[in-house]
Each structure stands twice: as structure tokens, then as C-alpha cells.
N, CA, C and O atoms as a MOPAC input file, in Angstrom:
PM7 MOZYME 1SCF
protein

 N     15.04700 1    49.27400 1   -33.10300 1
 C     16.12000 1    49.36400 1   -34.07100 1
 C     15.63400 1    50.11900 1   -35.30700 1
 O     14.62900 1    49.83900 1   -35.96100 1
 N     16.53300 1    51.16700 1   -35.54200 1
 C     16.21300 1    51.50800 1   -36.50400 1
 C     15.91200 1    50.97600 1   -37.93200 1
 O     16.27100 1    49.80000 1   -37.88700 1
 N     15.51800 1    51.19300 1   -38.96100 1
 C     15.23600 1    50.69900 1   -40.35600 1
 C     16.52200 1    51.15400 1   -41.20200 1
 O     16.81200 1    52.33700 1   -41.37700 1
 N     17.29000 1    50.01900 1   -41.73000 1
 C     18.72000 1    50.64100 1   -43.06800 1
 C     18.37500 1    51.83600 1   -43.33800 1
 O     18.85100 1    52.91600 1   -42.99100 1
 N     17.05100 1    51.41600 1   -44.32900 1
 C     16.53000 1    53.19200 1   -45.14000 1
 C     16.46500 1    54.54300 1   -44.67300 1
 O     16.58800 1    55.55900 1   -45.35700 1
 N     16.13200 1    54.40300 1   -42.67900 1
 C     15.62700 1    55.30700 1   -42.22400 1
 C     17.22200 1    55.80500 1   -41.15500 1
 O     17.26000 1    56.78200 1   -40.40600 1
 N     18.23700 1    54.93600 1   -41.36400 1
 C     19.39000 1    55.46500 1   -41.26200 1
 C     19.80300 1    56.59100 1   -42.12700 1
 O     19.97400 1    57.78100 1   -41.86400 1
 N     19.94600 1    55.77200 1   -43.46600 1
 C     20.50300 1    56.66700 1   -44.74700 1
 C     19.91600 1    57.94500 1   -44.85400 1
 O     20.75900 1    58.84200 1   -44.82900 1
 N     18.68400 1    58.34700 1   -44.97200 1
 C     18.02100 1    58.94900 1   -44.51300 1
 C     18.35000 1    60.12400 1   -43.72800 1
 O     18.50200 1    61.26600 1   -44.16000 1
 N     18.46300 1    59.63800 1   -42.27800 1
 C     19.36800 1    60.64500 1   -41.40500 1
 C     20.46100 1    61.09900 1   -42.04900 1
 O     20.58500 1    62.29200 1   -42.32400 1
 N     21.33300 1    60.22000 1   -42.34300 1
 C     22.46800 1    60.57700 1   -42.41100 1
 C     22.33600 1    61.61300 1   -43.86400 1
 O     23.21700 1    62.47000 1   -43.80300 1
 N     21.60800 1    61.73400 1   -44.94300 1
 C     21.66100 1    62.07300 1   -45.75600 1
 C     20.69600 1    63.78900 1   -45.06300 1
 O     21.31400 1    64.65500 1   -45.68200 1
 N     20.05300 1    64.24200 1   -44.54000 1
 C     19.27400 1    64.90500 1   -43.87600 1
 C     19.88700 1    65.58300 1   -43.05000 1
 O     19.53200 1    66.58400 1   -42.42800 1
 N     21.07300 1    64.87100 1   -43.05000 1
 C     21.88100 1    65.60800 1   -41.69600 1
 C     22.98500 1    66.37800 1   -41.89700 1
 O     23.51400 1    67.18300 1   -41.13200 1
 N     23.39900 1    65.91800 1   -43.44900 1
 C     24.78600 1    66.51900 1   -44.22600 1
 C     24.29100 1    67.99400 1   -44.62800 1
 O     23.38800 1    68.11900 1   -45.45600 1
 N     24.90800 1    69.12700 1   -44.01700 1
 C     24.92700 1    70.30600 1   -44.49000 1
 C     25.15800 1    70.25300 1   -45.86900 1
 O     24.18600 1    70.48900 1   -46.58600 1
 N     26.36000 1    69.96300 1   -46.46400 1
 C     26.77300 1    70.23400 1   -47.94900 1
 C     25.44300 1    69.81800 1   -48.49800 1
 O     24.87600 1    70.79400 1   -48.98800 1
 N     24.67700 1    68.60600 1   -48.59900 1
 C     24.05600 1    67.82600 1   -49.36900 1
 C     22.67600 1    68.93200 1   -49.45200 1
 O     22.15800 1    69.46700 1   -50.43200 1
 N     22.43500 1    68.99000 1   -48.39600 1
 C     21.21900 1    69.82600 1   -48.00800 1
 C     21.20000 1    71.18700 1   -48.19100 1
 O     20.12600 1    71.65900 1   -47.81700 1
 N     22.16100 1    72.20200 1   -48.72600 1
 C     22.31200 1    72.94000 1   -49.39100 1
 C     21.98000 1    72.90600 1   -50.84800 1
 O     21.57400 1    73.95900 1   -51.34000 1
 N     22.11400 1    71.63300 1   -51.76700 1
 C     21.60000 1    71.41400 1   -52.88100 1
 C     20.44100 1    70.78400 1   -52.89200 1
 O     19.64200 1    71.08500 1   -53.77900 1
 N     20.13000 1    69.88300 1   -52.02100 1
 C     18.51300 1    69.12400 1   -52.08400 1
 C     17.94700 1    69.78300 1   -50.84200 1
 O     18.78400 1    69.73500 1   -49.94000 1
 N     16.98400 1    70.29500 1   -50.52700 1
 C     15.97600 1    70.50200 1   -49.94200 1
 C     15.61900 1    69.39000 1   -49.24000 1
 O     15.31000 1    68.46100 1   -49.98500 1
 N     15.51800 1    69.04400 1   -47.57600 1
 C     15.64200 1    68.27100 1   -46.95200 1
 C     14.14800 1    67.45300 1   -47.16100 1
 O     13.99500 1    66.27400 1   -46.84400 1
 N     13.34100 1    68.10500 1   -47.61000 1
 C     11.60800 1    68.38200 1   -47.69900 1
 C     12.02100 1    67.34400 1   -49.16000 1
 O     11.24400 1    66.39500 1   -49.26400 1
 N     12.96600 1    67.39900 1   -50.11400 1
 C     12.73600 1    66.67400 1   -51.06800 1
 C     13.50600 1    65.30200 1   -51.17700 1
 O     13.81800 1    64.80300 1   -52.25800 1
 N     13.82800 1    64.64900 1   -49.74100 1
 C     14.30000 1    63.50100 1   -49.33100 1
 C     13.56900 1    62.97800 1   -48.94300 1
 O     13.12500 1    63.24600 1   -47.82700 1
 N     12.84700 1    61.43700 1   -50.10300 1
 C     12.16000 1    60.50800 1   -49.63600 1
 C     12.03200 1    59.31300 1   -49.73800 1
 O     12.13900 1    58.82400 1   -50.86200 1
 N     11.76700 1    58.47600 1   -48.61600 1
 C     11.96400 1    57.49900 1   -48.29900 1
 C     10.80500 1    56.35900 1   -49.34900 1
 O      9.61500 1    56.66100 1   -49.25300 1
 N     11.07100 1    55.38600 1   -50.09300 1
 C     10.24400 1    54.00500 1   -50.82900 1
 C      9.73900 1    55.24100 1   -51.74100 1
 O     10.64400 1    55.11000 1   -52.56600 1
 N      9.25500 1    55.96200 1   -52.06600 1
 C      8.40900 1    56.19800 1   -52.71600 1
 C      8.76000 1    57.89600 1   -52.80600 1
 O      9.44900 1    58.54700 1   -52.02000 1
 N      7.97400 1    58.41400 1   -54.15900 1
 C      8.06200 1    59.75500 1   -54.23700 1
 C      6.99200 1    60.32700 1   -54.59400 1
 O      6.84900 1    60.37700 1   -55.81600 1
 N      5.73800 1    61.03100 1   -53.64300 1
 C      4.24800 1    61.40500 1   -53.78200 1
 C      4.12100 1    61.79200 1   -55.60600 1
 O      4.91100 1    62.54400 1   -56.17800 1
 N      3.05800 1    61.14900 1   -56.22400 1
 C      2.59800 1    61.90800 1   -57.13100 1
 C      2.62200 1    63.89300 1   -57.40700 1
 O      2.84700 1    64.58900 1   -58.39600 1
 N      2.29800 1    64.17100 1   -56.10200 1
 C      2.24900 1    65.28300 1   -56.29200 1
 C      3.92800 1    66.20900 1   -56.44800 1
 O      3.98200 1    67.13600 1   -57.25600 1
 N      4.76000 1    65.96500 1   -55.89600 1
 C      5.79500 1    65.87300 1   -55.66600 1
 C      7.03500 1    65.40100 1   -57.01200 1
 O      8.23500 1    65.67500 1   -57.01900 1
 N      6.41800 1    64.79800 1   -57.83000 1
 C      6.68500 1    64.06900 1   -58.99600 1
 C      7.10100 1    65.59100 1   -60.08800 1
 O      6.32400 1    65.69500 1   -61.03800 1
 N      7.93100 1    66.42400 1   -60.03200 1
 C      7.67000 1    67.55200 1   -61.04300 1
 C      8.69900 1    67.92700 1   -61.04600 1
 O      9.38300 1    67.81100 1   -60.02900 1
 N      9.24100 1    68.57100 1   -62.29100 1
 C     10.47600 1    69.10700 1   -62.68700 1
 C     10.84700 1    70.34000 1   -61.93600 1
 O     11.93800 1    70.49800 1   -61.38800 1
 N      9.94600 1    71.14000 1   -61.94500 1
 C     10.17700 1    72.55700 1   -60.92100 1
 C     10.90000 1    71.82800 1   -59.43100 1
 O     11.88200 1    72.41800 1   -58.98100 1
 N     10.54300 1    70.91100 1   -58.89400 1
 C     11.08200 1    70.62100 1   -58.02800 1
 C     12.15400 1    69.94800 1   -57.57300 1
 O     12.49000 1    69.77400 1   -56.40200 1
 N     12.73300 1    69.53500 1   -58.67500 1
 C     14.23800 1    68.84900 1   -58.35400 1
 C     14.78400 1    70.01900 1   -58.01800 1
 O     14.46100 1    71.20700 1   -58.01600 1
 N     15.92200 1    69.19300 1   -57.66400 1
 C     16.64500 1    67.70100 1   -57.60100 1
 C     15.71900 1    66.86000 1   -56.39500 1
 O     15.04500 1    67.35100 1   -55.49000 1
 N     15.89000 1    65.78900 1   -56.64800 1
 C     15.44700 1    64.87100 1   -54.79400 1
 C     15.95300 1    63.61800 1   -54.92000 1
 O     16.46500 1    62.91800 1   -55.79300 1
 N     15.65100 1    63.55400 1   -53.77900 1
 C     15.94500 1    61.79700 1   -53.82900 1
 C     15.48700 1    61.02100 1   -53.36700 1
 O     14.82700 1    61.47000 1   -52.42900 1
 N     15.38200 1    59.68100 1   -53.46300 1
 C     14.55400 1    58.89200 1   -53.27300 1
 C     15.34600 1    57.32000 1   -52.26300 1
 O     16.39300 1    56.88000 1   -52.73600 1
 N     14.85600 1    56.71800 1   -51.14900 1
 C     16.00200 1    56.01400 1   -50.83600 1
 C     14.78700 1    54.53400 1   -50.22300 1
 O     13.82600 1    54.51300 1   -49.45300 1
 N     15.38400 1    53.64300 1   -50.92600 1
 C     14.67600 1    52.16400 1   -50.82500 1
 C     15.76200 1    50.96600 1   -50.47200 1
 O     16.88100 1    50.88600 1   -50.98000 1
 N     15.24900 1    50.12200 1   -49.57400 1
 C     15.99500 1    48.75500 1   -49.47300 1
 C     15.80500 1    48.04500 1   -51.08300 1
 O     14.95900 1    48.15700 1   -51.97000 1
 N     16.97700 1    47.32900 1   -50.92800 1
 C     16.58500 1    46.02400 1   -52.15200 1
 C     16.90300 1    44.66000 1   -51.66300 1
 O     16.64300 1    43.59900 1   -52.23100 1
 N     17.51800 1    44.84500 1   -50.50200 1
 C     17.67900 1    43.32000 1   -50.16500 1
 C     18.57300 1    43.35400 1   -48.27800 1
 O     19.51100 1    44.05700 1   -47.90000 1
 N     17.74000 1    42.25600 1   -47.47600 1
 C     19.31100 1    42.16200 1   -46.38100 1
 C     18.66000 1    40.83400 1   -46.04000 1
 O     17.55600 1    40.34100 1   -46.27300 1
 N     19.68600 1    40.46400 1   -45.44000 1
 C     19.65200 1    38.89100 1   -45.28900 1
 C     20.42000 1    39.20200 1   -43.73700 1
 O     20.68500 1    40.32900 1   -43.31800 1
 N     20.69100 1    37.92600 1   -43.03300 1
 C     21.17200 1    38.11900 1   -41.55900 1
 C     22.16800 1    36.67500 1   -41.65400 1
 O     21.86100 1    35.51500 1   -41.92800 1
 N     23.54300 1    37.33400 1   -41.28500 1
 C     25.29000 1    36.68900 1   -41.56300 1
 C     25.40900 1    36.73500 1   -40.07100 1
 O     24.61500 1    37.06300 1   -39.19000 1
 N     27.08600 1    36.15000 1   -40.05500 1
 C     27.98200 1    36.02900 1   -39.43100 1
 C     27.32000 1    35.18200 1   -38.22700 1
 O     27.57700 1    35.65000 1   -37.11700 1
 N     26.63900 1    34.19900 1   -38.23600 1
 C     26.31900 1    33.38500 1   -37.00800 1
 C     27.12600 1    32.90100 1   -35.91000 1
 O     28.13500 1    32.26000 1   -36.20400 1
 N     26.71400 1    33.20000 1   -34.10100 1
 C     27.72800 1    32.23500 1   -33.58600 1
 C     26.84000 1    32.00000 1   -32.24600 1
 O     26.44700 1    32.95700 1   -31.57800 1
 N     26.56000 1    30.67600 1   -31.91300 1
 C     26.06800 1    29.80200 1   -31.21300 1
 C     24.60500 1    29.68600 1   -31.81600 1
 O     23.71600 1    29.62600 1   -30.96700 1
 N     24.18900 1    29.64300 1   -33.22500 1
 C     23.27600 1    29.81600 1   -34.17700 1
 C     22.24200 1    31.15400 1   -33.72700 1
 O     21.02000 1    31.07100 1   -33.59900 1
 N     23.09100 1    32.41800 1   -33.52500 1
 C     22.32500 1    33.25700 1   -33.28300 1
 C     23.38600 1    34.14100 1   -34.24200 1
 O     24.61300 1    34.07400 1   -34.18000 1
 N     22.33800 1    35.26300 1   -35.43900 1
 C     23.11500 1    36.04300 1   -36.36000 1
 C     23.16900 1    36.90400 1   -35.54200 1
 O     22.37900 1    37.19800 1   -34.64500 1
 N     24.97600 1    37.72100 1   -36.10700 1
 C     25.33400 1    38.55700 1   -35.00100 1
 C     25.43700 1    40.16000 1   -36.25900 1
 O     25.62800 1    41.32400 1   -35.90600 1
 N     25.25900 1    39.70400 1   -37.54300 1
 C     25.27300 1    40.82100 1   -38.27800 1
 C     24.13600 1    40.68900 1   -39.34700 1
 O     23.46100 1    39.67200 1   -39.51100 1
 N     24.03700 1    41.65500 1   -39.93000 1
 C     22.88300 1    41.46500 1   -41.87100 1
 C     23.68400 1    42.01200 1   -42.37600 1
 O     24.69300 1    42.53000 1   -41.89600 1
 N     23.20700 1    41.94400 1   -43.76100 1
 C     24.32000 1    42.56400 1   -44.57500 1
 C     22.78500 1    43.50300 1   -45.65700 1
 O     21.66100 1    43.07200 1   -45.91400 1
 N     23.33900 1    44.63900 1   -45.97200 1
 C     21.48500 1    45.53300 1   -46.40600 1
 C     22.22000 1    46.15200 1   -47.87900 1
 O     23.42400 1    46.37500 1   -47.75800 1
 N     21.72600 1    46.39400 1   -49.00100 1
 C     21.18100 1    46.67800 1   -50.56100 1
 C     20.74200 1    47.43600 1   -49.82800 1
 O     20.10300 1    47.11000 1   -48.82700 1
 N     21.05400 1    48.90300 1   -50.25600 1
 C     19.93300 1    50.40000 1   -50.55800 1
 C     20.39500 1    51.00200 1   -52.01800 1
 O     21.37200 1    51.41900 1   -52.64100 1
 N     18.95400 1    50.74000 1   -52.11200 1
 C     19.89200 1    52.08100 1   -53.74400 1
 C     19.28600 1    53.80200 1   -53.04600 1
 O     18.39700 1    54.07200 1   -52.23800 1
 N     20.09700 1    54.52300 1   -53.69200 1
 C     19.57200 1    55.83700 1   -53.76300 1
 C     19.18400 1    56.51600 1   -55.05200 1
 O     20.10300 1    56.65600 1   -55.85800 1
 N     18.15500 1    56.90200 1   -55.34900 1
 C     17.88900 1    57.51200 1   -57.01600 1
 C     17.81600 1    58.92600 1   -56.63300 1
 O     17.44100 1    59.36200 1   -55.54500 1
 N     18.22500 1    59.60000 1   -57.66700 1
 C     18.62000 1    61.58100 1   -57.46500 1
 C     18.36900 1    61.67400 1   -58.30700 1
 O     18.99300 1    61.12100 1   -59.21300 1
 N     17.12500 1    62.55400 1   -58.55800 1
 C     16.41000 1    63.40400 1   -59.79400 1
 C     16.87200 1    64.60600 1   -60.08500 1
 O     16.49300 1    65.44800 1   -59.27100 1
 N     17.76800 1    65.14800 1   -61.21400 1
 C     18.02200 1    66.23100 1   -61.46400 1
 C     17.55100 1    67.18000 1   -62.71400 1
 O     17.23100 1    66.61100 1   -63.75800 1
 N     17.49500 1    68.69000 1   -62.63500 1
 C     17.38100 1    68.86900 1   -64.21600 1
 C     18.39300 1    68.85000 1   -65.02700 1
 O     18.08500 1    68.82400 1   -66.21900 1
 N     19.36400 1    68.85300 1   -64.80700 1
 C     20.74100 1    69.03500 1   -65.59700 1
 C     21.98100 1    67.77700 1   -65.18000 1
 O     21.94600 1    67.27600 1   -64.05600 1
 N     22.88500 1    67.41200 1   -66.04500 1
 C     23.45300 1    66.17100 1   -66.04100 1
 C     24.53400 1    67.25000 1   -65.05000 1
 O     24.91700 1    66.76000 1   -63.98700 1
 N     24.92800 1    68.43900 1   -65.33700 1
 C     26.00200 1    69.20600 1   -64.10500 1
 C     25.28400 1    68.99500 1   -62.57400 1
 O     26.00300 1    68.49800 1   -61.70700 1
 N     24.31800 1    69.24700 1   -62.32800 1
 C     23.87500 1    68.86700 1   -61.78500 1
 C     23.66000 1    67.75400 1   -60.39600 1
 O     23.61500 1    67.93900 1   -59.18000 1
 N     23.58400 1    66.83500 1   -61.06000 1
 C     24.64400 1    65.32900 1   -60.98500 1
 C     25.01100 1    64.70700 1   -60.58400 1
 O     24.70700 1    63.77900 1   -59.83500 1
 N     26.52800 1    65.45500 1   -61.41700 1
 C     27.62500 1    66.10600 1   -60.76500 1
 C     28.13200 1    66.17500 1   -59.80500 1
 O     28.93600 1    65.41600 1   -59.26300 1
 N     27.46400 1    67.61700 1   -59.33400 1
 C     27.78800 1    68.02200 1   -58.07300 1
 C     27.33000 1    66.89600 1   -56.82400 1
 O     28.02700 1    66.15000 1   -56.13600 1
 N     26.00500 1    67.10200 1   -56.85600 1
 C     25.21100 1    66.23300 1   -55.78600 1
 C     25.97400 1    64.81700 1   -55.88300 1
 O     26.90100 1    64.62200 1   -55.09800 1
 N     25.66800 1    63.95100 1   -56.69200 1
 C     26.31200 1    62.42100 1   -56.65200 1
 C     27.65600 1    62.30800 1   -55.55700 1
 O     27.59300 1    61.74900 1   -54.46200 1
 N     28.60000 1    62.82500 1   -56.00100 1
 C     29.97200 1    62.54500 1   -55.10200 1
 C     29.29500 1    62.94200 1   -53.56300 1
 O     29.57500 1    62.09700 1   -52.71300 1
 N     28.53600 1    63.97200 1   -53.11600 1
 C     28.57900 1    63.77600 1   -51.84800 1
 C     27.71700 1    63.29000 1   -50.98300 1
 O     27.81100 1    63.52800 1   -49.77900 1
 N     26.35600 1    62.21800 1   -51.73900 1
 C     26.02400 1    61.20300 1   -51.45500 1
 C     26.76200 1    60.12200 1   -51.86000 1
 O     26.32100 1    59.27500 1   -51.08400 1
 N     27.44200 1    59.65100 1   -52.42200 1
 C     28.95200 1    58.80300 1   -52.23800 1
 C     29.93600 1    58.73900 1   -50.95700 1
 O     30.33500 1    57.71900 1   -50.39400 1
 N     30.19600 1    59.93700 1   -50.67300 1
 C     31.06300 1    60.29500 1   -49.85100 1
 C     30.33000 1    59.98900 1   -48.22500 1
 O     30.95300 1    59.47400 1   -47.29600 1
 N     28.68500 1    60.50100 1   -48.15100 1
 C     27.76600 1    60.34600 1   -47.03000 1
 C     27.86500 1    59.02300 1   -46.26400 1
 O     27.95100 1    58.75700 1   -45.06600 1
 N     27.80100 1    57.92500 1   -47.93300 1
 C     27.39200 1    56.38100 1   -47.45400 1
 C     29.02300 1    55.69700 1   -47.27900 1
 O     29.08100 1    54.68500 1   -46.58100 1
 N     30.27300 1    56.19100 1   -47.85800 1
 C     31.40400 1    55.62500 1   -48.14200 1
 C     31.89200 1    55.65700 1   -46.22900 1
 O     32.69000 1    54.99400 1   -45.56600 1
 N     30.85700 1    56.86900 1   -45.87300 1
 C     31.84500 1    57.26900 1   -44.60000 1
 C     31.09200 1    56.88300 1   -43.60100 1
 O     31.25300 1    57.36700 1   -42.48000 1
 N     30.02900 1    55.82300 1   -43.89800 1
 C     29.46800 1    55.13900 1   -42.85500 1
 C     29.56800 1    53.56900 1   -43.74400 1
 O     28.43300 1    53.14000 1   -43.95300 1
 N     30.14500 1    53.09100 1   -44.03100 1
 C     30.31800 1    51.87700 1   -44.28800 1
 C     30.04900 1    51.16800 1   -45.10600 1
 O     30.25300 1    49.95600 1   -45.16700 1
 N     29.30200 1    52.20700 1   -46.21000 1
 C     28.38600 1    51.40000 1   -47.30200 1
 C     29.31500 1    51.90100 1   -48.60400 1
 O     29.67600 1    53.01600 1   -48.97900 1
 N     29.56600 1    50.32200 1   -49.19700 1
 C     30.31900 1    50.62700 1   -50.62000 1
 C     29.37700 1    50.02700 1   -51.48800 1
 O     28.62400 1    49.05600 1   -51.41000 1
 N     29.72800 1    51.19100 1   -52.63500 1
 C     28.68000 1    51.62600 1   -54.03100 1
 C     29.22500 1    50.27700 1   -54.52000 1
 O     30.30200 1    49.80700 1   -54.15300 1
 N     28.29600 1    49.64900 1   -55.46600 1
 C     28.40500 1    48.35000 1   -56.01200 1
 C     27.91200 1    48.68100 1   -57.43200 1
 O     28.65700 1    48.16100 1   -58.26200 1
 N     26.70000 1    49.51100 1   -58.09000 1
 C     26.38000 1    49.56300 1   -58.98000 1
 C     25.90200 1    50.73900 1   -59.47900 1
 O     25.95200 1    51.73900 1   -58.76300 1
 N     25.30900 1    50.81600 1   -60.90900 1
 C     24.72000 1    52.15000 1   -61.15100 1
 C     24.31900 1    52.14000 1   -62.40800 1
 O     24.71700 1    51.33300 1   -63.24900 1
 N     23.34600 1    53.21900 1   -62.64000 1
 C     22.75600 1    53.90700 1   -63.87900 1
 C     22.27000 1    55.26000 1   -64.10900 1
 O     21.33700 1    55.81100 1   -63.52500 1
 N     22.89000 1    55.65300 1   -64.87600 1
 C     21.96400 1    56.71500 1   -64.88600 1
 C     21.18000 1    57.30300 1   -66.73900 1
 O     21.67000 1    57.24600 1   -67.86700 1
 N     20.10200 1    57.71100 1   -66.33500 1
 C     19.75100 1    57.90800 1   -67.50500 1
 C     18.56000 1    58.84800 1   -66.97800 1
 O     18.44700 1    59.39500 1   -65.88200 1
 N     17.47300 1    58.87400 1   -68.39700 1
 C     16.49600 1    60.11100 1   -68.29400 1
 C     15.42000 1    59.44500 1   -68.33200 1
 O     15.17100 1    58.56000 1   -69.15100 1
 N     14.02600 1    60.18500 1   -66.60500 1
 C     12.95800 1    59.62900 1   -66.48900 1
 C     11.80300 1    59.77800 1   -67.30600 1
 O     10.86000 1    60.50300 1   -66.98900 1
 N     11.85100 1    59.18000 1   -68.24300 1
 C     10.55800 1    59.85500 1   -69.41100 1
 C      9.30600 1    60.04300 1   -68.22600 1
 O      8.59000 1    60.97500 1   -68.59200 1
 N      8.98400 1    59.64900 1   -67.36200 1
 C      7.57600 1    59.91400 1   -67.09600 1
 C      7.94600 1    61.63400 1   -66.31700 1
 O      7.01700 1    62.43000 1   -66.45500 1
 N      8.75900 1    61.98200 1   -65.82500 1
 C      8.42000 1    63.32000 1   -65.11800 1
 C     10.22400 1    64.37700 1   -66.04600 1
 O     10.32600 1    65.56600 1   -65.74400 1
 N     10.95000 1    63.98100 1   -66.67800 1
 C     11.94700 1    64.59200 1   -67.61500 1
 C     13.02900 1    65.25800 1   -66.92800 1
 O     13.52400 1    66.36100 1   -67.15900 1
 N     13.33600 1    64.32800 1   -65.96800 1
 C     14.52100 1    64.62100 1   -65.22000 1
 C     15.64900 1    63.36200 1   -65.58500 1
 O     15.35100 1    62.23200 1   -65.97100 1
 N     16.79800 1    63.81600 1   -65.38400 1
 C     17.78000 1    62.96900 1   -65.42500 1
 C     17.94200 1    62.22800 1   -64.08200 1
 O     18.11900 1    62.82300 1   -63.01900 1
 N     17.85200 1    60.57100 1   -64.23400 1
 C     18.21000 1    59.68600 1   -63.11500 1
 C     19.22300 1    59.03800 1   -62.44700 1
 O     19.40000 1    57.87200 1   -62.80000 1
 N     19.95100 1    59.47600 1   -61.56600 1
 C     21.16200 1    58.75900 1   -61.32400 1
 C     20.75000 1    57.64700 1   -60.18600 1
 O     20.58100 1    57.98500 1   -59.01400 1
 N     20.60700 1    56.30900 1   -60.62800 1
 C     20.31700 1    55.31300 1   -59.00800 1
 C     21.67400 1    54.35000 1   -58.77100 1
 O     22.00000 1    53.34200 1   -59.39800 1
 N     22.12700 1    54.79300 1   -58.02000 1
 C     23.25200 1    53.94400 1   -57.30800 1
 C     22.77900 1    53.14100 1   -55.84400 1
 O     21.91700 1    53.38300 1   -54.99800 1
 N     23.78800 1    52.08600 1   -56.01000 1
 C     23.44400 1    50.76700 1   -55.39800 1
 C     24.35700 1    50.86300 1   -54.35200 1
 O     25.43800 1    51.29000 1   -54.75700 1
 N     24.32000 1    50.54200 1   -52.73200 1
 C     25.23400 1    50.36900 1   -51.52100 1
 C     24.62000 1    49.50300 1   -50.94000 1
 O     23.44900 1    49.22800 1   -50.67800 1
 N     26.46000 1    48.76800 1   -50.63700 1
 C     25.88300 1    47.45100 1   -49.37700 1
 C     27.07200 1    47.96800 1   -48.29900 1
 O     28.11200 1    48.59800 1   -48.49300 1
 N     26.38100 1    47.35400 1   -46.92300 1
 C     27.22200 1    47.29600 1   -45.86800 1
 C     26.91400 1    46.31200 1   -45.39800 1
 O     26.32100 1    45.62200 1   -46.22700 1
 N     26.99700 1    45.88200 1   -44.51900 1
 C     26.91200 1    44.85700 1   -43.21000 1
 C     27.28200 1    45.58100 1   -41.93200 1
 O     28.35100 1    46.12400 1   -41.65400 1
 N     26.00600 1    45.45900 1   -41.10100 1
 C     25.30500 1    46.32500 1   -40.20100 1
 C     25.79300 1    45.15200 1   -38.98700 1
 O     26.21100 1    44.04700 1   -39.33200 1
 N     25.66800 1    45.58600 1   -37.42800 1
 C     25.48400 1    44.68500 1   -36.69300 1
 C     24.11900 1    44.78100 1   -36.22300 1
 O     23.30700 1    45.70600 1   -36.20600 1
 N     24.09500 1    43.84900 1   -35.93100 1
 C     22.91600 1    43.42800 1   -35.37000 1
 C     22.56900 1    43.72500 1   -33.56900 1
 O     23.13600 1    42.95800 1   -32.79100 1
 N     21.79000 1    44.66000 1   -33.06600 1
 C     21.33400 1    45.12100 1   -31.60700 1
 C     20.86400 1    44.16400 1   -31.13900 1
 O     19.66700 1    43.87300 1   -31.15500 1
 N     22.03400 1    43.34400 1   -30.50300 1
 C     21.68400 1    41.74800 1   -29.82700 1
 C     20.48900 1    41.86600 1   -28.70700 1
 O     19.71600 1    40.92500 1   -28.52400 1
 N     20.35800 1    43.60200 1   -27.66800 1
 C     19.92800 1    43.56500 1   -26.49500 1
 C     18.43700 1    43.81500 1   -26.86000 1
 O     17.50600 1    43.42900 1   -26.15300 1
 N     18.27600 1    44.57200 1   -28.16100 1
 C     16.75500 1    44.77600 1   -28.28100 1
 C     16.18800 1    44.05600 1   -29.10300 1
 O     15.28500 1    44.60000 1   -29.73800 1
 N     16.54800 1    42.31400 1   -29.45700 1
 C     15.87800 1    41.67700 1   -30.39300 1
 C     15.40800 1    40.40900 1   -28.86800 1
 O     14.69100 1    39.43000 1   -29.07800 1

């Protein structure tokens, strides 16, 4: 079974529009290399779990989870944004995941502007390969 993160991921990797503005090379998963960390190189993004738990029980076996991913998008410019934001919105809206939260502001350690938005879905659960 795949990993939430390493869904979003695809799916974000896989969107022509999106990948026309981010560089598929600058989509990464928990973490974003030190080296990699630099203004010349935005926009990117960054995509982490924050939480799943396992719902909908029946004969005390869970038949779904429910999964927290945020996505953070490093840009140089607030137009920027902009553009990109709505169609990672649109990526996760059209696989099941609704935006719950957000912030955005500016990363003093590398001087890009941060947009991290929050999605939950509830996934089923691959009864045959657990």
C-alpha cells in the first residue's frame, strides 16, 4: 500500500499544469535537502503527513483512515502563489482531500514566501493486502 504522502506526490508529479511551474525535481517529500534550500531555485514544494488514525469499523476490523497532509510551496513572489496554489487545490480537491487550513507568510531562513495548506480525506483501507 502505498504511503498518503507518496500518493500526493504522484498525483502532484503527474499534473502537467502544475509541473510546468514547479519543476518535478523540486517536489519533495518530509523534508527539503539543505542543499536544495535556495532562492534561485523556487518555487517547490514540500509534502508531509501530520496525522491519520484508522475509522469506520465493522466486525472490529477498520475499513477506512482518515490522513492530515499539509503541502508547503516556496515561492519568490506573492504572484507567484497565486498562480501555483489554486492548482494544487484543485489536484487534492479532485481526489478527495478538502483544504482545512492555512498560512502563509515569509521563510526568514532561505527568503521565500510560504504558503502551507492543510488536507484531510479519508482513504479506504486495502483490506486484501493487510
Amino acid at each position: 500500500m502505498m504511503l498518503p504522502i507518496q500518493e500526493v506526490e504522484t498525483l502532484l508529479s503527474e499534473n502537467e499544469k502544475l509541473t510546468s511551474l514547479v519543476d518535478i525535481k523540486r517536489i519533495f517529500l518530509v523534508y527539503v535537502p539543505e542543499e536544495d534550500q535556495d532562492v534561485q531555485k523556487a518555487p517547490m514544494i514540500r509534502i508531509n503527513e501530520l496525522e491519520s488514525h484508522r475509522k469506520d469499523y465493522a466486525d472490529d476490523k477498520a475499513l477506512t483512515f482518515e490522513v492530515d497532509i499539509q503541502i508547503d510551496l516556496w515561492t519568490k513572489t506573492v504572484k507567484d502563489a497565486q498562480l501555483i496554489q489554486p492548482i494544487i487545490d484543485q489536484i487534492m480537491a479532485d481526489n478527495d482531500y478538502q483544504q482545512y487550513a492555512s498560512s502563509f507568510d515569509r521563510d526568514p531562513d532561505i527568503a521565500l514566501y510560504r504558503y502551507a495548506r492543510r488536507y484531510r480525506a479519508t482513504k479506504l483501507i486495502d483490506i486484501q493486502n493487510i
